[in-house]
N, C-alpha and C positions, 0 to 999 in steps of 0.2 A: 761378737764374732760372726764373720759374715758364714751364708749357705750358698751350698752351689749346686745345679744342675745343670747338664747338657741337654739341647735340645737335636733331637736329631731326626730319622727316620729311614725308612726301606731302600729311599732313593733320592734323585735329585727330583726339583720341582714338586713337591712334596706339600710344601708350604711351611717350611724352616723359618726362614727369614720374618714373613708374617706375622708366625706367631710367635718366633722372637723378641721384634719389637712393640709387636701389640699386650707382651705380657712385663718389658720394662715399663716401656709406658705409661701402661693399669698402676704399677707397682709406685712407679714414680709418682702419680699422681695420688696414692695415697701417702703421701710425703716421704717415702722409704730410698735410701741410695741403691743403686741399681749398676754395676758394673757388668759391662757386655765382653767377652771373646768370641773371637774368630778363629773354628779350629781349620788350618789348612793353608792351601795359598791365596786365600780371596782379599784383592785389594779395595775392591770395592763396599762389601757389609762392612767395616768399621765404620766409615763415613754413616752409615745410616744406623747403627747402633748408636754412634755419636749426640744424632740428631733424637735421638730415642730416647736417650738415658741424662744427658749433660755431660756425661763424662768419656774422653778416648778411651778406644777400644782397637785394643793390638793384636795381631795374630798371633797365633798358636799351632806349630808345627813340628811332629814328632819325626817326621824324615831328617828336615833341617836343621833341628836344632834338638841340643845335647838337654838332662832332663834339668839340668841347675838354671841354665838359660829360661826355660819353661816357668816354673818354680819363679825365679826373680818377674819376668812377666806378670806373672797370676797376681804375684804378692800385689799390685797395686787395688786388688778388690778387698781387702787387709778389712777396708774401712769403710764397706758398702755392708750390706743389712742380704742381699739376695746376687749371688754372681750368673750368669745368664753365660754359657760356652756355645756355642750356635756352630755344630758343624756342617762338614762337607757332605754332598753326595751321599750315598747311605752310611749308616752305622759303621759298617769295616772295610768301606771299602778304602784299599790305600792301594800300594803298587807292591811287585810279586816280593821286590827284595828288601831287607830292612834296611833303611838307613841309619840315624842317629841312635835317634831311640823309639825308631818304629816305622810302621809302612806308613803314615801321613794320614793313616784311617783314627777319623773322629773317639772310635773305641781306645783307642793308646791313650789318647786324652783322659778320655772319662775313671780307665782305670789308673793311669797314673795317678790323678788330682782324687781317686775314690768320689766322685760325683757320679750320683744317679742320673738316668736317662729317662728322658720325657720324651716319648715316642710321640712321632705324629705318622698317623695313619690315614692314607687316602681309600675308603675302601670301594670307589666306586667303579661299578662294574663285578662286585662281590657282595659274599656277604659271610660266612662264616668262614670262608677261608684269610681274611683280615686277620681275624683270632689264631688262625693257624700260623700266619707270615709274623706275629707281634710276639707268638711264644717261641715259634721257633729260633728270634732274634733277641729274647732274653734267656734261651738257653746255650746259643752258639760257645762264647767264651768265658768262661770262669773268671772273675773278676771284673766283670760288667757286669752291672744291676740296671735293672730296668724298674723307675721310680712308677711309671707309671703311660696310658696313652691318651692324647686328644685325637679325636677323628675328625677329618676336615673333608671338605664338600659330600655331606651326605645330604642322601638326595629323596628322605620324606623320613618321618616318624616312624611309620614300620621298617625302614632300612635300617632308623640308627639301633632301636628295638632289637633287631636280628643280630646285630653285628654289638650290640652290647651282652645279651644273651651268650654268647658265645664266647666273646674277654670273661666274662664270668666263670664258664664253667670251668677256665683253664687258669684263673686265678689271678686274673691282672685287672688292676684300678682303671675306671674309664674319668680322667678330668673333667672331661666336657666331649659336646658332638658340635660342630660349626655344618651348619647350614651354608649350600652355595650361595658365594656371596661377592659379584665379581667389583663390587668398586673399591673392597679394600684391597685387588689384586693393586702390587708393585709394576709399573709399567716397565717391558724387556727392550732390550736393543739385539743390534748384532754379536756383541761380544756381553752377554748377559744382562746384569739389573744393567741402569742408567746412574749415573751417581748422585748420588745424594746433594751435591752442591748445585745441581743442574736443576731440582726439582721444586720448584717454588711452592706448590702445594705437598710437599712432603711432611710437613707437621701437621695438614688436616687429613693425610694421608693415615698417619701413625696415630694420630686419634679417636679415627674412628675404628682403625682396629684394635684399638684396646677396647673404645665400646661396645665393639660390638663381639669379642673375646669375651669382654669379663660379663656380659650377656646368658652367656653359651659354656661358661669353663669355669668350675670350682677354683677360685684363685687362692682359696684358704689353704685347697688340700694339696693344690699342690707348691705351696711355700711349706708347708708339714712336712713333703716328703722331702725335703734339700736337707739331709744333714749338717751340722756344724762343722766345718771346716779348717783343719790347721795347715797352715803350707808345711812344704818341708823345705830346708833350709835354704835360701837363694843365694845365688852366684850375686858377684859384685856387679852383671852388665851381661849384656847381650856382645857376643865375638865378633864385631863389626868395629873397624878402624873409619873414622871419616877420611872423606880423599882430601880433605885439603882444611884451613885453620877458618877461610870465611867460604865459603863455597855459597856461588851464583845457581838457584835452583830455578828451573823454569816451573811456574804454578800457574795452570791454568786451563781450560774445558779439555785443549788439548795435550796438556803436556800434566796428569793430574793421577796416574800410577803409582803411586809411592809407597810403602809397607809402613805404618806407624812409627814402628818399631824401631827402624832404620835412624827416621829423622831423630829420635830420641834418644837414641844410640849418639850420633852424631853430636847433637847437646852437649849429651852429658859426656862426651869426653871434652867439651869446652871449645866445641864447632860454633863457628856465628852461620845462621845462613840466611840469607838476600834472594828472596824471591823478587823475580821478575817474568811479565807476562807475552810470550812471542807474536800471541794474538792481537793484542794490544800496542804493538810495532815498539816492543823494549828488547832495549839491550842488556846485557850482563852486567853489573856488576862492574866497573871500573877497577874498584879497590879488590875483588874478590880473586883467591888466587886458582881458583879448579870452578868447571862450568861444568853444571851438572842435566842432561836433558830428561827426564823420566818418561815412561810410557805414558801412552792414551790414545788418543780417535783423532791422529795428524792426519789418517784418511778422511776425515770429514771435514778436516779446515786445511786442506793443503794448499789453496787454491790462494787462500789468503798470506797462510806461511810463506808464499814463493812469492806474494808480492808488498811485503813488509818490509821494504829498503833497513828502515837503522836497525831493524832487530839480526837481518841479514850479514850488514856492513860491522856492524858493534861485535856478531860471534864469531865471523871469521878473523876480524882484528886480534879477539880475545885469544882464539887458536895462532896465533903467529908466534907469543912466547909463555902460556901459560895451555894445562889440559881441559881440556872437554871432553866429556864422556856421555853416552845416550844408549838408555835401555828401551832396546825393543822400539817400540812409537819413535824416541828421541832418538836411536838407532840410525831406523829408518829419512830421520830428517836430516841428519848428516852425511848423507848418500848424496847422490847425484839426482835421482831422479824418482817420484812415488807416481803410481799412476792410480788414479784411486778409481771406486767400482764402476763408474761409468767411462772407463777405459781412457780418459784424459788423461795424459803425464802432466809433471807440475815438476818444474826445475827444483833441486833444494840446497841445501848448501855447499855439496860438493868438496866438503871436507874428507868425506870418503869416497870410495868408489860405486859403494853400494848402490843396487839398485834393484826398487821392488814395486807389487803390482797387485792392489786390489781387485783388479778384475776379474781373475778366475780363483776366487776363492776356495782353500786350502787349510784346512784348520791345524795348527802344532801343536799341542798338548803335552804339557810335562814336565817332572823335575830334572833337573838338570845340575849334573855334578862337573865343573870347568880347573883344565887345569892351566894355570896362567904362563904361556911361552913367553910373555914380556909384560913390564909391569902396565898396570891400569892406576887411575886415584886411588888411594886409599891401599892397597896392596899391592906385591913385588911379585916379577915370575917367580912361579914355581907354587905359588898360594892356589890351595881349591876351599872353590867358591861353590855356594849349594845356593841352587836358586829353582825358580820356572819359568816356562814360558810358555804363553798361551796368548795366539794370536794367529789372523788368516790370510797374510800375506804370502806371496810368492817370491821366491828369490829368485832375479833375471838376472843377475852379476854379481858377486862379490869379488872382487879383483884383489884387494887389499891382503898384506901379509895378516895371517889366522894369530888372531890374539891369546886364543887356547886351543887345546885339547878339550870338546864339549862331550860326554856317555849324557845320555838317558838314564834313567834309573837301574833299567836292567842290565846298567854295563858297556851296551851298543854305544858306537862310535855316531854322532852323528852331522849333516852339515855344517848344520847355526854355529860354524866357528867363533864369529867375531870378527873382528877388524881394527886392525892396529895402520895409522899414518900421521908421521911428522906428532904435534900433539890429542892429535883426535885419537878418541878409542869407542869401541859400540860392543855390544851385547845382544842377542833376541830374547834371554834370560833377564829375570828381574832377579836382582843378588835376596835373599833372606839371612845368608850369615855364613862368615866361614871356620873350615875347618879347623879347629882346636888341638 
């Protein structure tokens, strides 16, 4: 029967991720299965859980999704030996209103699944008040347990000394102290980590943070503190219909946002899907009947996107009698025009109206509840869709009839309508799952 922990902390940048994968890793290499979640909307840590463990790893969100949805998720660590949840941001943080079944804060996870918390604490710039911020976040909510803390970049012996002294007198287990240690830092971009497919030294990346973890971190005591774990009962599937029976996925540096979940979702209702790459001047899909564009960093290859004749000529053909749809990035490539950060425009496909601008960058942040004024792939107007969007473009045109009614979380009405023309449709939101 497998065990589960959540790894979390006080805040973002913390060092979550790290000692996420530095502690499958470890685990893995002492022959044990190791199954990673992602609690929140991050599309990117699966991909490097992935690389971590052997095995996918899906997210986990208490905004978007209903708790049977959750539950069937989990269920695939059934048959791992240690489950690894890796949340967001700090411990509670989520947003003001509850969604599904809860504000999207890492804590709903932990108490739902009853998995303890492994605290990572940065305390530098402190030193007993660490102790203060680590109890005060195991006593916040009743039904979170806090299994235990590692302290990461501290910064000499008498630091960790102080700041161990103090978890002591107020009753909390210190796993390990990590010494600063900047080369098993994960390298950042603009729009957060980099991905995991992009990073050719990412296995000796993930290697030596587990060396240098299981160095520095009782790994005994803290596989002790994961209790035995039973799921509770799972739904048959994730609330996601595929838009179409073979759907044309574009897969590639830049078209490479996709939610695990989603694509397996898709599967398992007996979806085929045909990746092809825009960067690599491919077209869609021939036989495929719905063209799917996903997000990613089309600001970074736009230059190349606008001059890729067959991948150009093949998707507009494709759009004349079947759908295409584009989240956010893949959105944005269906417009008419992107101008990316060094304020160059770059033609794009013109399938929509849209038009946006990396130049004066703009950060949009957030869950996003859409209510559909006309059908999209996979669902009919009037469906709401729960998703996010987080991305730093500028909208300089949206011309196009609004494909929804888009609230924020708190209800507010906002822009990012969407874009509905002929068979094109777009989104700024990446879908997670819709309502039941």
């Amino acid at each position: 029967m497998a065990a589960g922990l959540v790894i979390s902390a006080p805040a973002s940048g913390v060092g979550k991720t790290t000692l996420t994968l530095a502690l499958a890793r470890a685990w893995r290499n002492r022959g044990l299965n190791v199954q990673c979640f992602k609690s929140g909307p991050d599309y990117i840590d699966p991909a490097f859980h992935a690389a971590a463990t052997g095995r996918a790893s899906v997210n986990v969100d208490s905004w978007a999704m209903d708790r049977a949805t959750i539950a069937h998720l989990v269920s695939r660590g059934l048959d791992a030996d240690i489950v690894l949840a890796e949340g967001s941001m700090g411990l509670f943080d989520g947003v003001a209103a509850r969604g599904v079944s809860g504000t999207g804060a890492t804590a709903d996870i932990a108490e739902m699944l009853g998995w303890p918390v492994v605290l990572v604490i940065d305390p530098s710039g402190q030193a007993q008040t660490a102790a203060a911020i680590a109890a005060g976040l195991r006593d916040y909510r009743a039904g979170v347990r806090l299994a235990g803390v590692v302290l990461n970049r501290v910064a000499s012996p008498r630091h960790e000394d102080l700041v161990r002294r103090a978890l002591k007198d107020v009753g909390i287990t210190v796993f390990g102290a990590l010494p600063r240690h900047a080369e098993i830092s994960l390298p950042k971009r603009h729009l957060g980590l980099v991905q995991a497919e992009e990073q050719a030294e990412i296995g000796k990346l993930i290697d030596e943070a587990a060396r240098f973890v299981s160095e520095h971190v009782d790994l005994d005591a803290v596989m002790r503190s994961a209790p035995a774990w039973s799921p509770q009962a799972a739904s048959n599937g994730v609330s996601v219909t595929p838009p179409g029976q073979r759907i044309a996925l574009a897969r590639d540096a830049a078209f490479s946002f996709v939610y695990p979940h989603m694509l397996e979702a898709w599967h398992a209702a007996g979806a085929e899907i045909a990746t092809f790459s825009p960067l690599a001047d491919e077209a869609p899909d021939a036989n495929a009947d719905v063209c799917w564009l996903p997000g990613g960093y089309p600001e970074l290859h736009a230059g190349t996107i606008a001059a890729n004749a067959r991948f150009r000529s093949g998707l507009r053909a494709f759009a004349e009698t079947r759908p295409v749809h584009g989240e956010c990035g893949g959105y944005m490539v269906l417009g008419n025009a992107l101008t990316d950060a060094d304020g160059i425009s770059h033609e794009m496909m013109g399938l929509l109206g849209l038009e946006t601008s990396f130049a004066k960058r703009r950060m949009h942040l957030g869950y996003r509840l859409a209510a559909l004024a006309a059908p999209m792939p996979g669902h009919q107007a009037g469906a709401r869709l729960r998703g996010h969007e987080f991305h730093y473009s500028t909208i300089l045109a949206q011309p196009d009839t609004p494909l929804a009614v888009v609230h924020d979380a708190t209800g507010a009405v906002i822009a990012e309508t969407g874009s509905r023309r002929g068979h094109a449709t777009g989104t700024f939101f990446h879908l997670i799952a819709e309502d039941r």
